[in-house]
N, C-alpha and C positions, 0 to 999 in steps of 0.2 A: 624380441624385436617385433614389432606392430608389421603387418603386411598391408597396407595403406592403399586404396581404393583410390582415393582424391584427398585430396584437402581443399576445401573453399575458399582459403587463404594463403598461398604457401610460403611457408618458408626459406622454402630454394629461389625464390623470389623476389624481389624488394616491389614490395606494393602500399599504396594507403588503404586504410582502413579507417572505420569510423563507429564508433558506439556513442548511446545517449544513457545520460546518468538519471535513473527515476528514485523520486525520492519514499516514503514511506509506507507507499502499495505497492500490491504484485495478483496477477491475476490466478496466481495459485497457492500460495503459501506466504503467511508472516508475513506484516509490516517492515520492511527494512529497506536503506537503499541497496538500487542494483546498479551495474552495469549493463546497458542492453545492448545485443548485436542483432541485427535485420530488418524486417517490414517496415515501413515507417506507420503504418497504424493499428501501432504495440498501443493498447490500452490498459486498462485495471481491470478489465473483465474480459475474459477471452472470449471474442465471438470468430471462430475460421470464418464463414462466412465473408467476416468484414476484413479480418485479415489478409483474405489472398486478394483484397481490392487495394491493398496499399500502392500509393503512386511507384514506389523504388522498395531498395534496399541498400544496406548499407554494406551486402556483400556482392561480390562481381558479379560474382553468378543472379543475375535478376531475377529470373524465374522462383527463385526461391526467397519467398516472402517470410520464412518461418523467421520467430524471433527465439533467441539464445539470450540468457541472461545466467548471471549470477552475484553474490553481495558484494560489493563495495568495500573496498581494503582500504581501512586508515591508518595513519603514523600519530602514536599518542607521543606530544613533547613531555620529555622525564621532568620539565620542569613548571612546566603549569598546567598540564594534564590537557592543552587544546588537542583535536582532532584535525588533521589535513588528512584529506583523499587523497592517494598514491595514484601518479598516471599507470593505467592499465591500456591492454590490449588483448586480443584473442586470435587464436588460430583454430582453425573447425577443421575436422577432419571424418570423412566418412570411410571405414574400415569394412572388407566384407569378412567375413569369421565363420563358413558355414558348419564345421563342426565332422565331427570323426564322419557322421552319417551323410555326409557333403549336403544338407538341407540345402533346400530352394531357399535364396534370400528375395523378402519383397521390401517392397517401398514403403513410407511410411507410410499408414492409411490418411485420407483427409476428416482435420477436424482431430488428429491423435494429440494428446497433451502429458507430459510427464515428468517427475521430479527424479532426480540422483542425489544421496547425500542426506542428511538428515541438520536441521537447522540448532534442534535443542540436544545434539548429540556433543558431549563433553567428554569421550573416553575413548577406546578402541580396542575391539574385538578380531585379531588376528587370522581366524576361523571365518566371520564373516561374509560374505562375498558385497555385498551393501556397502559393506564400512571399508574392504580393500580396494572397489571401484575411486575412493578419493583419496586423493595421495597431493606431494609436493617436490619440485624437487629444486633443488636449490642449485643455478645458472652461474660457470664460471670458475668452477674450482680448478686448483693445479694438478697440477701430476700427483703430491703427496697425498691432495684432500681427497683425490679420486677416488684411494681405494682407505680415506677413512669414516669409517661406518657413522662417525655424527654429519655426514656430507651425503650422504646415501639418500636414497628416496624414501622418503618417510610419510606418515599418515596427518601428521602437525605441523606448527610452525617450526622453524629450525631457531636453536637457540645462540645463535650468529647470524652476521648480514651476511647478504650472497654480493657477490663482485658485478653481475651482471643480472640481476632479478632474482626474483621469485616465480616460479612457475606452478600454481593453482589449476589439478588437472581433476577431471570429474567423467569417469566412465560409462555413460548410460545402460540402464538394459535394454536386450535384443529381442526376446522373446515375449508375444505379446497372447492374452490371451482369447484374441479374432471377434471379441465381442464387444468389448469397453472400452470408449475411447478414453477415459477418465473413468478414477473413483473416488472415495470418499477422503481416500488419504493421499490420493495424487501417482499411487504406486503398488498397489495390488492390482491393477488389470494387466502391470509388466512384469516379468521375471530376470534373473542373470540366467544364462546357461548352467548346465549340468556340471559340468568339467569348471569351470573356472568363471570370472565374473566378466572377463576380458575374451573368452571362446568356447566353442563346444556345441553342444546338441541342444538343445530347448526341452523343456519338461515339460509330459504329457497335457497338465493343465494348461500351460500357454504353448503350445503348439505351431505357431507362426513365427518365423524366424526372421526377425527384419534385420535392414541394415545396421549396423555397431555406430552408435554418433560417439564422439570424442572431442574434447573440445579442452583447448589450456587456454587459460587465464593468467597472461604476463604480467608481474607485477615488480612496478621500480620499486621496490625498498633499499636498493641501493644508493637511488638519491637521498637517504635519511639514513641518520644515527640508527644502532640500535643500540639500547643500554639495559635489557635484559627480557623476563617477562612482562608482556605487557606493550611494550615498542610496538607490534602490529594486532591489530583490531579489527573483525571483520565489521559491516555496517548492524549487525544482529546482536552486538554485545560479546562474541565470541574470541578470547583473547588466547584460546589455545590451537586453533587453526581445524579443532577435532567438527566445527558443526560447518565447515566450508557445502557446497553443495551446489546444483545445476538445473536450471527450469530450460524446461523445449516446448513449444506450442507450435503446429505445425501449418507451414503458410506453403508447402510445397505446388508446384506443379508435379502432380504427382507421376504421370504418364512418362514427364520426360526422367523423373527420379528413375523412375523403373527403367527404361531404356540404358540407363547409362550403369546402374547395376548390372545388365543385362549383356551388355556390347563393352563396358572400358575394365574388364579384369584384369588388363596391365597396364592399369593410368599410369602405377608407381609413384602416386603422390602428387602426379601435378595435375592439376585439372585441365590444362593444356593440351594433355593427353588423351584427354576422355574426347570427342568432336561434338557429341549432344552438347554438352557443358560447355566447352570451347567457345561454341556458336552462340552461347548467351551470355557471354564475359561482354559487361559493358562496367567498364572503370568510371569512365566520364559521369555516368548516373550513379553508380556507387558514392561517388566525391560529391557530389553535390546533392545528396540524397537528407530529405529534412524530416524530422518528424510531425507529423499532420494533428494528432493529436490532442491530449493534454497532459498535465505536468502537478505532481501536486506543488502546492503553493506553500514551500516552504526551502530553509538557509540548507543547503547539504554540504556546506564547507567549501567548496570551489573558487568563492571570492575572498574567504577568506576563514581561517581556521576555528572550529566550533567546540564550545563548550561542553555542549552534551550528543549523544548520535539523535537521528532524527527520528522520531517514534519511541515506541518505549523498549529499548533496546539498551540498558544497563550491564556495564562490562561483569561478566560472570565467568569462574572459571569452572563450573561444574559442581564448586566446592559448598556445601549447604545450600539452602533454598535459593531459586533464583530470586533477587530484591524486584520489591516490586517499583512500580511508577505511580507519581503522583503528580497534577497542574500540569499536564500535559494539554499544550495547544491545539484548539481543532484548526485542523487544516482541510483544506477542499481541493479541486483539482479544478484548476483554471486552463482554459485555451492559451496552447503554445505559440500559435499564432496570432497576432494582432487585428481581431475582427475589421470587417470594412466598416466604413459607414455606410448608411440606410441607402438602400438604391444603388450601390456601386457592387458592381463586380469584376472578376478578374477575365482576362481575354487571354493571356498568356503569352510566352516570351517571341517578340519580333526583332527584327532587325532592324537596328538605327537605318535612317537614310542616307542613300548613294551617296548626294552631294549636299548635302547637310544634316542639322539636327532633326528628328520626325517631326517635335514638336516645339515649337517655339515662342508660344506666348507668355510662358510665364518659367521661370525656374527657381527651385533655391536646396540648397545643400545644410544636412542636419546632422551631428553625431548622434541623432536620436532617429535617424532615418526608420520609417516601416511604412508598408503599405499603404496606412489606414491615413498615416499623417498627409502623405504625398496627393492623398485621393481630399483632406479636408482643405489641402491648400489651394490644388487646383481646385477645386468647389465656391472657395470663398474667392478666389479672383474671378469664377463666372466661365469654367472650363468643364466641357464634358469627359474631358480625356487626358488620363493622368498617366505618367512612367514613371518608372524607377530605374536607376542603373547604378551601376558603380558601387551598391551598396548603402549609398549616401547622396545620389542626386534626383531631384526630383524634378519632372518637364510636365508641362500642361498647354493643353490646345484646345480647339473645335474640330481640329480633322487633321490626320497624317500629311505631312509634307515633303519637300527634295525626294521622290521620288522612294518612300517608305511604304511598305504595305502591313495592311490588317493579318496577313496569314504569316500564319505564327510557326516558328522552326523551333527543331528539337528541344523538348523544355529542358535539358539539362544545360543549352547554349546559356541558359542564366542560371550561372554556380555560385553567385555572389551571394551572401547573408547581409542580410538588411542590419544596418549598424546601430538601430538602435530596439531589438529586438532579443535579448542575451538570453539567451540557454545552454549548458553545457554539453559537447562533445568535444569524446578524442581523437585526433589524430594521431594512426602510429605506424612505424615507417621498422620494418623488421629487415636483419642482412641475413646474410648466412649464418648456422646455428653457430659454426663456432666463432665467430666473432659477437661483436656485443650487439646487444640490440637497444633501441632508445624508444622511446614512448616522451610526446611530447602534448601537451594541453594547452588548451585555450578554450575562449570564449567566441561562441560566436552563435548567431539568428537560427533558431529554426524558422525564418522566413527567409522568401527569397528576395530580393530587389537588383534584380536584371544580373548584366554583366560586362565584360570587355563591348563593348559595342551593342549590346543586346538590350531591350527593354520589358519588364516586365509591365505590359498595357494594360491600364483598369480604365473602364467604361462605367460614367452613370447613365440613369434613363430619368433622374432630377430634370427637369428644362433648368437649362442654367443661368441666374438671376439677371435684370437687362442691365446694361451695362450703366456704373457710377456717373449720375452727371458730377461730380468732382473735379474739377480740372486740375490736372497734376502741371506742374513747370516741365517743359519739352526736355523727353532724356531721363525722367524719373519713372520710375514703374512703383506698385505697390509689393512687398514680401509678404505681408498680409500681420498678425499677430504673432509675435512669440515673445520668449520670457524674458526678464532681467531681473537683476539680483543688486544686493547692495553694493559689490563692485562693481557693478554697471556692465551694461552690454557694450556701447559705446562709449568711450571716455575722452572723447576730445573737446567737446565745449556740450556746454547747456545753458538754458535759460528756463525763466515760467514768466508766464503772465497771464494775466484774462483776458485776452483776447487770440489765444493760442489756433489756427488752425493748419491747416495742411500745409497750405501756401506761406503762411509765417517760420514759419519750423525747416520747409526744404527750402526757403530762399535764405534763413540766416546760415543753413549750415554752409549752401552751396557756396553763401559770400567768403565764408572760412575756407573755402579751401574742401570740405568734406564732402564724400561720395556717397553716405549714409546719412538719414535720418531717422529718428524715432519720437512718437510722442505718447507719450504716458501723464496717465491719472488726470488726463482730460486740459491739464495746461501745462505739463513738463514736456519740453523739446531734449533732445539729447542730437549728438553729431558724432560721429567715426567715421573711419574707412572699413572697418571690420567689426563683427564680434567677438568679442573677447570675454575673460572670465569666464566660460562654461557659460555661458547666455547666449542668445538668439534660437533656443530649440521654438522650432515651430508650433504654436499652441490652439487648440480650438476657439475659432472667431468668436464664442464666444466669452473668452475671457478680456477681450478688450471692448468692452460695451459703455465705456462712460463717451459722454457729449463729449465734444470740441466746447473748450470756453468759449473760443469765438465763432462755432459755429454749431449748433447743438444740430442738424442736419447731418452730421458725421460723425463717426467717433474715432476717440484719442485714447488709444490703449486702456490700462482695467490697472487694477493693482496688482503690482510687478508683471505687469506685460504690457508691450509697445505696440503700437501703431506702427509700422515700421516701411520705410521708404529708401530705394537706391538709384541711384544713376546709373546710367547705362552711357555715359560718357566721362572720360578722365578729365578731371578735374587740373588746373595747376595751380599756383603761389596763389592764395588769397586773394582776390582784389577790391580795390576800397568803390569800383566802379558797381552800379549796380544792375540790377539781373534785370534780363529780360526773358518771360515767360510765354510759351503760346499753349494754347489748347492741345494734350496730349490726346491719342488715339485712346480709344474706349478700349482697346486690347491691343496688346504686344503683336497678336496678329495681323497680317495683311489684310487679311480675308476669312471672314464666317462663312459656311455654308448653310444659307437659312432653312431648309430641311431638316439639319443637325440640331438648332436650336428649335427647332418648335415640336420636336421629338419629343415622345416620350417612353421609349423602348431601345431597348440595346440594339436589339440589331438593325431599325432606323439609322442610329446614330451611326455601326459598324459599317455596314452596307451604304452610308452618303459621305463614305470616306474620300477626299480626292486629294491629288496634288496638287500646289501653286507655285513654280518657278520660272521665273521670268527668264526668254530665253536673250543671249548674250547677243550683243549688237554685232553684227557683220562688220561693221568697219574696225572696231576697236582692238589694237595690239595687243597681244597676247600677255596677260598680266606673267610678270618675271621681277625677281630680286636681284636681277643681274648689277644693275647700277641704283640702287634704292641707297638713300643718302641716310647714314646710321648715326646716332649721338658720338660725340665723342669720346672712345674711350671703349666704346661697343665694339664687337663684331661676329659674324654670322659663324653658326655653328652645322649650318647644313639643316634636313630634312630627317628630325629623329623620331623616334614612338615614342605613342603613348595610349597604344591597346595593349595594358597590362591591368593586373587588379585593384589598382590603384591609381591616383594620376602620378606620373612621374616628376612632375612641378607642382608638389600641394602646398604651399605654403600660405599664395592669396593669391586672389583671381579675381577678374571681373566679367563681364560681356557687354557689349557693344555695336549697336546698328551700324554706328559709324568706327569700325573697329580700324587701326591703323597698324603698320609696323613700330612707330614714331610713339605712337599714342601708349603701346603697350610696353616700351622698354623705359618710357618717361615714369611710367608708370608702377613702373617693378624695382626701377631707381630710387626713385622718391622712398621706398621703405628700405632701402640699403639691399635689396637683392639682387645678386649674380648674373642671376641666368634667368633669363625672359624667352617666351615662347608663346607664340598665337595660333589657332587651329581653328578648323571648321568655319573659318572668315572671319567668325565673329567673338571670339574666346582668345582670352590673355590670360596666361598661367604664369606664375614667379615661385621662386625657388634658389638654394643653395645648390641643390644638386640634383640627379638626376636618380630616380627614390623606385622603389616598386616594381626594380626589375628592366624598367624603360628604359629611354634615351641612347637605345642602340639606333646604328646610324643607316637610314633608309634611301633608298634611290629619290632624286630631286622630283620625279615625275608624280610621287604620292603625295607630296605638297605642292597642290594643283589648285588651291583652292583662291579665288581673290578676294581680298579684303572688301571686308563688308563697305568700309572706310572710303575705300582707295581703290578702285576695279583695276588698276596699274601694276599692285604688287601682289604677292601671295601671302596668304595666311594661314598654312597649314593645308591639313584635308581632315578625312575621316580616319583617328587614331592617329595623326602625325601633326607632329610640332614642325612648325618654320622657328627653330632657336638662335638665341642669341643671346651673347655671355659678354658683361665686362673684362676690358683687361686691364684694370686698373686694380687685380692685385686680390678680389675681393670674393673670387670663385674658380673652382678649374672643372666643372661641370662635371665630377666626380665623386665618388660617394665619400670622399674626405676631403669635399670643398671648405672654404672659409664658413663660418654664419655669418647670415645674414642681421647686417645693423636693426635693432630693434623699433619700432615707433616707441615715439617718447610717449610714458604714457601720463598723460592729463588727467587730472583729478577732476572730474565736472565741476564747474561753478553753477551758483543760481542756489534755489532751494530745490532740496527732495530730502528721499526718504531716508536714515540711513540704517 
């Protein structure tokens, strides 16, 4: 039985964790995938230096930057030989072991780097202490299997599945020899002890006796078959479990390492225990903790199950020559994070505004959400100052508003992964040992994009372009470019002709009835209420660069990408009457501040940040839904949320100067949805139900806000819905409401592409 110092993770516990999967480098040994736990700027080349600069860690303990890795566990199917990665998880444990001679234990030194385990090892040598540091042991057996020796803890894979995992554990050595932080083979500057590989005395040659790292490596194989040799794969080709093995590179604070060696001799396993350690348990940064990096650029199975392993890692059991590789793709390692563009940089994560949105001139929402897009779109509508939040929403302005400021709070307040940004990590959620543990996967950004109410702020110092003399019909704003496809982005009418321009295009749709436009390939008009088909991701302005037929002064989308226009007022039944247009504002905004525009430097533009909200007229009655007249068939659901990770009503939404009660339930109607809901004055959200965790029910006082529309009624606040639900049968604003009626969907007429 281990006498256990701390654990970094514990068991006795239930915590998240998080590791990132790197594919066919490693900054000390073999091409293979890993799994990594710690620093976030784990590279392919080990610089400590750069590592103890990593923003986080993916373990609680922050201070400890080091990163822990080891290969990548696959499940081979018996019947077409693909490759799935196995969700994994890890628990770190630091053990003191001083040895008959009660040796001083020290800290790691900085800059210490070392391997456990041997990668091309196929066998096992009993006598060893190297090859008995790596063992297995298989999670979950019963009373009989307990004490039968094919259930025992063993040095390979077990030739059965485990009920509750597999456990992949790799023993480090302690004793170091005070000179080399690294050598040639990753593992003569360290030794095992005397007495055993797990304790004891340290041998004259290495003489310094550091702390004992320990670390398992949880692995589901019990979510998969097993149907004999072969079933499990490590990512090296290793199909007998014998070349499993462990990399440490050390990113510690090392001052506080030693202290806590020094002061927590009866942690007993928890790090709770220890109060150095204690005092740097930050969970919040753990969770939200990204990798900074890069990534090599290639398939590791994650999306979906792979033919061969990644690198040249052919399954071998030891038995004759290893096979060799041949046409093997060069891969490179590309940034994890999605570069800005020219002149934009990042300010970091603020707080939405008091009594409204920060930014308001421009918005649009992408499942392809990242940084870089957020910052071209506000750029091409003529905005210095771009957000993200929610993962997937983007705002842009010339300067903070409702009462938002530049100074930026805890950056882990934005935990959101920008939704169109994939890279793999795990989350894994461990209970007490004897019950089962789960390990669960997903996809999700190593970028950030804001959060529950938080924005992640990017700034250019571009001077942003003068504003479109274009005159848009009063109520329509520009989305700026993005894509479509041959199902169409919008599918509810179209037309072409030669004389196609802006104002042609948003008044036929408007006469239909539609609250979207788009024009493509210089004379295709299209009409929706929505994006549909996987189309509308937001594209670089330059891919709509063909002329307007009717007006070569502007342009009308590119090949398969739109020109794309929305209303910012609901629409109703078509009518045969026709439109009347005025000159729209040059920006969404009220008010530029012209210092901000004739800037050319960040902190110009930061520093001429102000507010603009107009204060509320002394005489006028306090805006109330007390007696607010509802459709028939509506009624009020009270004051609910919706600062959760998601919106609580995603189903469609619009915004709205003139935003109503009236306006927005007519509106959520019209496409057959339940449950309608307005916020922050100017935002209408629809939905079946109420999604994401949300729609728990809030005091009346947090939906304070008055409709942008109507100064009489309320529309929400910050994070809070004013909802309201039909009762005619068609939702119970629960997560097993009715769906909602579909739009019918139109096959465009006119000519295009198909």
């Amino acid at each position: 039985m281990r006498t256990c110092l701390w654990s970094l993770i514990p068991l006795a516990t239930a915590v998240n964790a998080e590791h990132w999967i790197f594919g066919s480098s490693r900054p000390i040994i073999g091409p293979h995938v890993h799994s990594i736990v710690g620093g976030s700027r784990f590279k392919s080349v080990y610089d400590p230096d750069d590592l103890v600069q990593s923003n986080c860690s993916t373990i609680p303990v922050q201070p400890d930057k080091s990163n822990y890795w080891a290969p990548q566990m696959y499940h081979q199917d018996q019947e077409n030989g693909l490759f799935t990665p196995i969700p994994t998880y890890f628990n770190i444990y630091y053990l003191m072991r001083p040895g008959p001679k009660n040796e001083s234990i020290k800290a790691f030194p900085p800059g210490l780097r070392m391997v456990a385990g041997d990668t091309n090892r196929r066998s096992y040598n009993s006598s060893d202490f190297t090859q008995q540091a790596v063992s297995f042991v298989c999670l979950g057996a019963d009373a009989a299997q307990a004490t039968d020796p094919d259930w025992a803890e063993r040095p390979n894979f077990f030739d059965h599945n485990c009920p509750y995992g597999m456990r992949a554990q790799v023993f480090f050595p302690s004793c170091w020899d005070g000179a080399n932080l690294d050598s040639p083979d990753h593992k003569a500057h360290m030794a095992y002890p005397l007495q055993a590989y797990n304790t004891g005395d340290c041998p004259d040659t290495h003489p310094v006796h550091l702390v004992s790292l320990f670390y398992e490596m949880v692995v589901s194989v019990d979510q998969f078959d097993y149907w004999g040799n072969g079933t499990w794969v490590l990512a090296n080709g290793d199909t007998t479990g014998y070349g499993h093995h462990g990399d440490f590179t050390n990113g510690w604070d090392v001052d506080l390492l030693q202290e806590a060696i020094d002061t927590c001799t009866q942690a007993q396993g928890d790090v709770l225990d220890c109060p150095p350690l204690a005092a740097a348990i930050d969970q919040a940064s753990a969770d939200a903790c990204v990798l900074e990096t890069e990534v090599v650029d290639e398939d590791t199975g994650f999306s979906a199950p792979i033919a061969v392993l990644p690198g040249c890692n052919p399954l071998w059991n030891g038995t004759g020559a290893r096979p060799p590789c041949s046409g093997l793709p060069v891969v490179e390692l590309v940034p994890v994070q999605t570069p800005l563009p020219t002149n934009w940089s990042e300010v970091g994560c603020i707080a939405e505004g008091a009594s409204g949105r920060a930014l308001t001139g421009a918005s649009t929402t992408s499942a392809n959400m990242t940084r870089a897009a957020c910052a071209a779109f506000c750029e091409e509508q003529g905005f210095a100052l771009a957000g993200v939040e929610y993962s997937d929403e983007c705002y842009c302005d010339n300067e903070l508003r409702n009462d938002a400021s530049n100074v930026t709070v805890l950056w882990n307040e934005c935990p959101n992964r920008c939704a169109g940004n994939s890279a793999y990590f795990v989350s894994a959620f461990s209970t007490k040992l004897r019950e089962r543990m789960y390990a669960d996967d997903e996809f999700a950004a190593n970028e950030i994009c804001g959060g529950p109410m938080r924005l992640t702020l990017l700034v250019t110092s571009n001077i942003p372009p003068p504003p479109s003399d274009t005159v848009l019909p009063a109520g329509w704003s520009s989305l700026g470019c993005v894509s479509d496809n041959a199902a169409r982005a919008l599918t509810g009418f179209s037309v072409t002709n030669d004389e196609m321009t802006y104002d042609s295009c948003i008044s036929g749709c408007a006469a239909q009835g539609y609250s979207m436009a788009g024009i493509e390939y210089g004379s295709e008009c299209y009409c929706g209420n929505s994006f549909e088909n996987g189309a509308g991701v937001a594209l670089d302005p330059s891919s709509c660069s063909m002329d307007c037929a009717g007006d070569s002064t502007t342009t009308c989308g590119g090949s398969w990408a739109l020109t794309a226009f929305q209303s910012n007022v609901t629409l109703g039944i078509p009518s045969s009457a026709s439109s009347s247009f005025a000159a729209a504002s040059a920006s969404a905004s009220a008010s530029l501040i012209a210092s901000i525009i004739a800037s050319a430097s960040v902190s110009a533009i930061i520093t001429s940040i102000s507010t603009a909200a107009a204060a509320p007229s002394a005489s006028a009655a306090p805006p109330s839904n007390t007696n607010v007249p509802l459709p028939d068939g509506w009624s009020a659901l009270g004051c609910r949320q919706d600062d959760v990770s998601g919106r609580t009503l995603n189903v469609d939404a619009f915004t709205s100067d003139n935003m109503t009660v009236a306006g927005c339930i007519a509106h959520c109607a019209s496409f057959g949805h339940p449950i309608a809901g307005v916020e922050y004055a100017r935002e209408c959200y629809c939905g079946s139900a109420f999604v994401n965790g949300g729609g728990a029910v809030l005091s009346d006082a947090v939906c304070d806000m008055a409709c942008s529309g109507d100064a009489t009624t309320l529309c929400g606040g910050p994070g809070a819905l004013s909802a309201f639900q039909t009762t005619n049968g068609s939702g119970s604003g629960s997560g097993n409401a009715g769906v909602a009626t579909r739009r019918r969907a139109y096959r465009p007429r006119g000519v295009y592409r198909a």
